[in-house]
C-alpha positions in Angstrom: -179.4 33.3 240.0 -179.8 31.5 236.6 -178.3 32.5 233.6 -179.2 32.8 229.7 -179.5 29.6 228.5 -179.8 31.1 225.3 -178.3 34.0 222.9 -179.9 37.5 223.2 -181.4 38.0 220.3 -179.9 41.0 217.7 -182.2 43.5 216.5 -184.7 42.3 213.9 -183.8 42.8 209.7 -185.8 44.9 209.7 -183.7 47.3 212.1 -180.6 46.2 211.4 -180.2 49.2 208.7 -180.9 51.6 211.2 -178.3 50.7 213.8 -174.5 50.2 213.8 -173.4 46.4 213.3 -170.2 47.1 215.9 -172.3 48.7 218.0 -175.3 46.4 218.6 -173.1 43.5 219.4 -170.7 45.5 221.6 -173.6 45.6 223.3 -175.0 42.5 223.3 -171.5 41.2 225.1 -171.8 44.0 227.6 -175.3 42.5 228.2 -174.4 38.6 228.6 -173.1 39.9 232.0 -175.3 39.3 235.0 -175.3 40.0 238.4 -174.4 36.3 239.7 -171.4 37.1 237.1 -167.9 37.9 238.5 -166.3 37.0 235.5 -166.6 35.4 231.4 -164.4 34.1 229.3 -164.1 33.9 225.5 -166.7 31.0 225.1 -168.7 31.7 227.6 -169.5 35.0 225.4 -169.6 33.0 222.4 -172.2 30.5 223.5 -174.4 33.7 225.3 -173.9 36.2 222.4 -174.2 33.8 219.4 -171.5 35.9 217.7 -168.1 34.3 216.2 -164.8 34.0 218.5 -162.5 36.8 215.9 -165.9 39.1 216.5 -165.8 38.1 220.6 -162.4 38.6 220.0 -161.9 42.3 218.0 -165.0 43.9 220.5 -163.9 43.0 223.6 -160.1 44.6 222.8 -162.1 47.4 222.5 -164.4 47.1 225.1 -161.5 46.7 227.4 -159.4 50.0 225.8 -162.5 52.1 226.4 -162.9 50.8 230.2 -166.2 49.3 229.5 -164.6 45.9 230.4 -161.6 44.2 232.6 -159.6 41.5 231.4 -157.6 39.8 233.5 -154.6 38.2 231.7 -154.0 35.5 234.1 -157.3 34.1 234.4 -158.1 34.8 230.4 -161.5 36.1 231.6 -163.3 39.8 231.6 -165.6 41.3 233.9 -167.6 44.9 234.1 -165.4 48.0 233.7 -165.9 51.7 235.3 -167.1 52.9 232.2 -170.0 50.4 232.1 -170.6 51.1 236.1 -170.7 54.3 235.9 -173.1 54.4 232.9 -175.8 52.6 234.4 -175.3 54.6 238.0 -175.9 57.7 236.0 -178.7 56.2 234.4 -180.3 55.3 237.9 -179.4 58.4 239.2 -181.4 61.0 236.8 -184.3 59.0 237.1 -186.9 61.0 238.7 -189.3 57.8 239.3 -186.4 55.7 240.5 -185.7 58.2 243.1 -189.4 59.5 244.0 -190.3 55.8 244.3 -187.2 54.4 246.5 -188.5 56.1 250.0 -192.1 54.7 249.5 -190.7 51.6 248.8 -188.7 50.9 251.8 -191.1 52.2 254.0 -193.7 48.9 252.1 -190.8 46.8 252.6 -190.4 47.3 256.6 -194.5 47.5 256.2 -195.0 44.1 255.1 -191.7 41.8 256.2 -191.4 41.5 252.6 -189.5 42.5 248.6 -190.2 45.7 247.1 -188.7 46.2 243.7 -189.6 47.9 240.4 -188.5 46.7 237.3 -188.1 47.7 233.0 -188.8 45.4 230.2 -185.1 44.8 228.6 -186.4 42.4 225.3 -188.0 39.4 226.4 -186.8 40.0 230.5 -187.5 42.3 233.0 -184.8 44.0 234.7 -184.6 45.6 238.5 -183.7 48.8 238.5 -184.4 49.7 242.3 -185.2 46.8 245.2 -185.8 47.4 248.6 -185.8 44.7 251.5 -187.2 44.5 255.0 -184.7 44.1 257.9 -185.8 40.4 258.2 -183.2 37.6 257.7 -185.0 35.6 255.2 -185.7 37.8 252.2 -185.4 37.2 248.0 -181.8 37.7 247.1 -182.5 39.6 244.1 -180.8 43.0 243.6 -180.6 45.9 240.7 -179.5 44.6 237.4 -181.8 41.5 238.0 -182.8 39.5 235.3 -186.5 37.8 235.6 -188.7 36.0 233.0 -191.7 38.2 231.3 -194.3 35.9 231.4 -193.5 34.0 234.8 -193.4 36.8 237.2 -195.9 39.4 238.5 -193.6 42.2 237.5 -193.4 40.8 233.9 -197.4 40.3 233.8 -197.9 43.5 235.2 -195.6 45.5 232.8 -197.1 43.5 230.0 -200.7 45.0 230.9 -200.2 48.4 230.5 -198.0 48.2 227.1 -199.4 49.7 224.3 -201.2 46.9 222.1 -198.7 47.1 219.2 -196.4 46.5 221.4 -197.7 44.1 223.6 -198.8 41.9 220.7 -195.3 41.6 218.9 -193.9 40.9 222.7 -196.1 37.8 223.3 -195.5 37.0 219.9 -191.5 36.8 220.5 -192.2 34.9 223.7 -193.8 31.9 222.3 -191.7 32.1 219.2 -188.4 31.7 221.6 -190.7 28.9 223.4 -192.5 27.1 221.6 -192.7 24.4 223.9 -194.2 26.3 226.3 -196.7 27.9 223.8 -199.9 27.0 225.8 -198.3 27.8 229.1 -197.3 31.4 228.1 -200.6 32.2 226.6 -202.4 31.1 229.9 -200.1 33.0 232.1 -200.9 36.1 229.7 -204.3 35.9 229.4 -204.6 35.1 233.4 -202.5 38.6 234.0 -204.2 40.6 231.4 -207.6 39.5 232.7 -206.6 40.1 236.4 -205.2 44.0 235.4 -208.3 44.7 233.4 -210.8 43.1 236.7 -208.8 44.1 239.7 -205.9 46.6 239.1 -203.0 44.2 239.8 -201.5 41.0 238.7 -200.7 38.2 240.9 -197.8 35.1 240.5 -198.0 32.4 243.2 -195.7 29.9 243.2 -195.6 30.2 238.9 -192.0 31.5 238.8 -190.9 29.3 241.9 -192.7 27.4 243.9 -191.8 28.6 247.1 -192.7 32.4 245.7 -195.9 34.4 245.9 -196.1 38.2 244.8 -197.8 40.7 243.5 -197.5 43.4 241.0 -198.8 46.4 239.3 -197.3 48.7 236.3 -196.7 52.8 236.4 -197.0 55.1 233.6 -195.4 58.1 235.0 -197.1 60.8 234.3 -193.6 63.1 232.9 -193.4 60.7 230.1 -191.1 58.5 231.6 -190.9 55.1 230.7 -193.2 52.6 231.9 -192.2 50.3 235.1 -193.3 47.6 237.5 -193.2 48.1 241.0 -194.1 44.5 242.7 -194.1 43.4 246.4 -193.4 39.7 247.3 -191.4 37.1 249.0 -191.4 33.3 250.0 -194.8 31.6 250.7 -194.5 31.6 254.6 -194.0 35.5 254.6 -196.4 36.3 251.4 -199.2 34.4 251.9 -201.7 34.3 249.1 -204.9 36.0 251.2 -201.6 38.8 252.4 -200.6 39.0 249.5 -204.5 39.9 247.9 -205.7 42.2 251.3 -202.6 43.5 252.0 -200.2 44.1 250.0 -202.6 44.7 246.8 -203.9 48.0 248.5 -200.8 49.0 250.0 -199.4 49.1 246.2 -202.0 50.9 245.2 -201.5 53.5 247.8 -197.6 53.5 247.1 -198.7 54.2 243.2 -200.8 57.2 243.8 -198.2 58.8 246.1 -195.2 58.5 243.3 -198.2 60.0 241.2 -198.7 62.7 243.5 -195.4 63.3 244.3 -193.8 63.0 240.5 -196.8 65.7 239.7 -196.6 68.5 241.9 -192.5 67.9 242.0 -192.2 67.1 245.7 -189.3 66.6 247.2 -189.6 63.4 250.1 -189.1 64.4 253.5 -185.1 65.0 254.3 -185.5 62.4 256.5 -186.3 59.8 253.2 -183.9 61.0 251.3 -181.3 60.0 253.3 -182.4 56.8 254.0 -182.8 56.4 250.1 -178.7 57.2 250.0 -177.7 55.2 252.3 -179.7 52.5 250.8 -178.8 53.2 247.2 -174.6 53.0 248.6 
């Protein structure tokens, strides 16, 4: 799993006055963490963050008092707290489209041999919130709390799609400002996923993220006002061929979509029978 190369960016000036200083880069050094991370130390956090070591310093003393972090006094080194666990399990757990959509996506999974997952936009990355596999031994190693590029990946392109213009417009225009040398590339891989969305109903990445990875994705406005999400279904090339991937899993989303729909509308429960296979896959 790769990690940040560079540091997450603080809220814009022109929201800075509208948020507390402490809080936003509390934070933004619970947020350096990523799943391939067992543990950070001070510079680590420094060079992810951006922020000054007595700041790194001062918030993580109190990150570590309020349980949100471990520090380990041997090792000089913190790592996620129960505070921070259980915030983001309770998070996952009153979502009504998290846990609608977990069923149907397992069921794809076993389906196709391949990924299901469904992701939220977190600033310029999307993040998994749910991921379901197939009981296959070669399968994407990617699991909830994620991190994957916007503009690389079909559940990046697909969320992108059905953002609200505003929105979508000062997005691409942070992308290319944090990558200027990929300027050309981003605006292709946008313009390519935009086009595909408006044409066909999905968007497609093969091989643009890895090489050895072909999926496909499309976005979900819940109908409860919920937030907007991806839901994409993929895997390596020898298991997600581009024509399966196109006349097979493409429909197959679809279906999935207008099931949550149905489902999230008329407030129906899944069968007891999914329910519990959601639980024991959520554990």
């Amino acid at each position: 799993m790769r990690k940040r190369n560079k540091p997450i960016p603080a809220p814009s000036n022109e929201d800075q006055g509208q948020h507390s200083s402490a809080l936003v880069r509390g934070l933004q050094i619970l947020r350096a963490f990523t799943p391939a991370d067992t543990s950070l130390g001070n510079q680590e956090l420094i060079e992810r963050t951006g922020l000054p070591k007595a700041t790194i310093s001062r918030l993580t003393y109190t990150l570590v008092g309020l349980g949100y972090l471990l520090y380990d006094p041997l090792l000089g080194r913190y790592s996620i707290g129960p505070a921070t666990v259980s915030l983001g399990y309770s998070g996952l757990s009153s979502s009504a489209v998290v846990y609608m959509a977990k069923p149907l996506m397992q069921t794809l999974a076993f389906e196709t041999g391949v990924a299901v997952a469904m992701g939220m936009r977190d600033g310029l990355e999307m993040v998994y919130v749910s991921n379901c596999r197939p009981e296959t031994p070669v399968t994407l190693r990617l699991n909830v709390g994620s991190r994957l590029p916007i503009w690389q990946t079909s559940m990046g392109l697909a969320y992108l799609a059905a953002m609200e213009e505003g929105l979508q417009g000062r997005v691409i225009s942070q992308l290319i400002e944090n990558n200027p040398d990929s300027r050309d590339k981003i605006r292709r891989a946008i313009d390519g996923g935009l086009e595909s969305y408006a044409k066909h109903g999905y968007v497609a990445s093969f091989g643009d993220w890895y090489s050895y990875i072909n999926a496909v994705g499309v976005p979900f406005r819940p109908s409860d006002g919920s937030q907007l999400v991806a839901i994409t279904c993929g895997g390596i090339k020898d298991l997600a061929p581009v024509e399966a991937c196109i006349s097979v899993f493409v429909p197959k989303l679809k279906s999935l979509l207008a099931e949550l729909q149905n489902r999230l509308t008329g407030a129906t429960l899944p069968p007891m029978g999914e329910q519990i296979a959601a639980m024991v896959q959520r554990d």
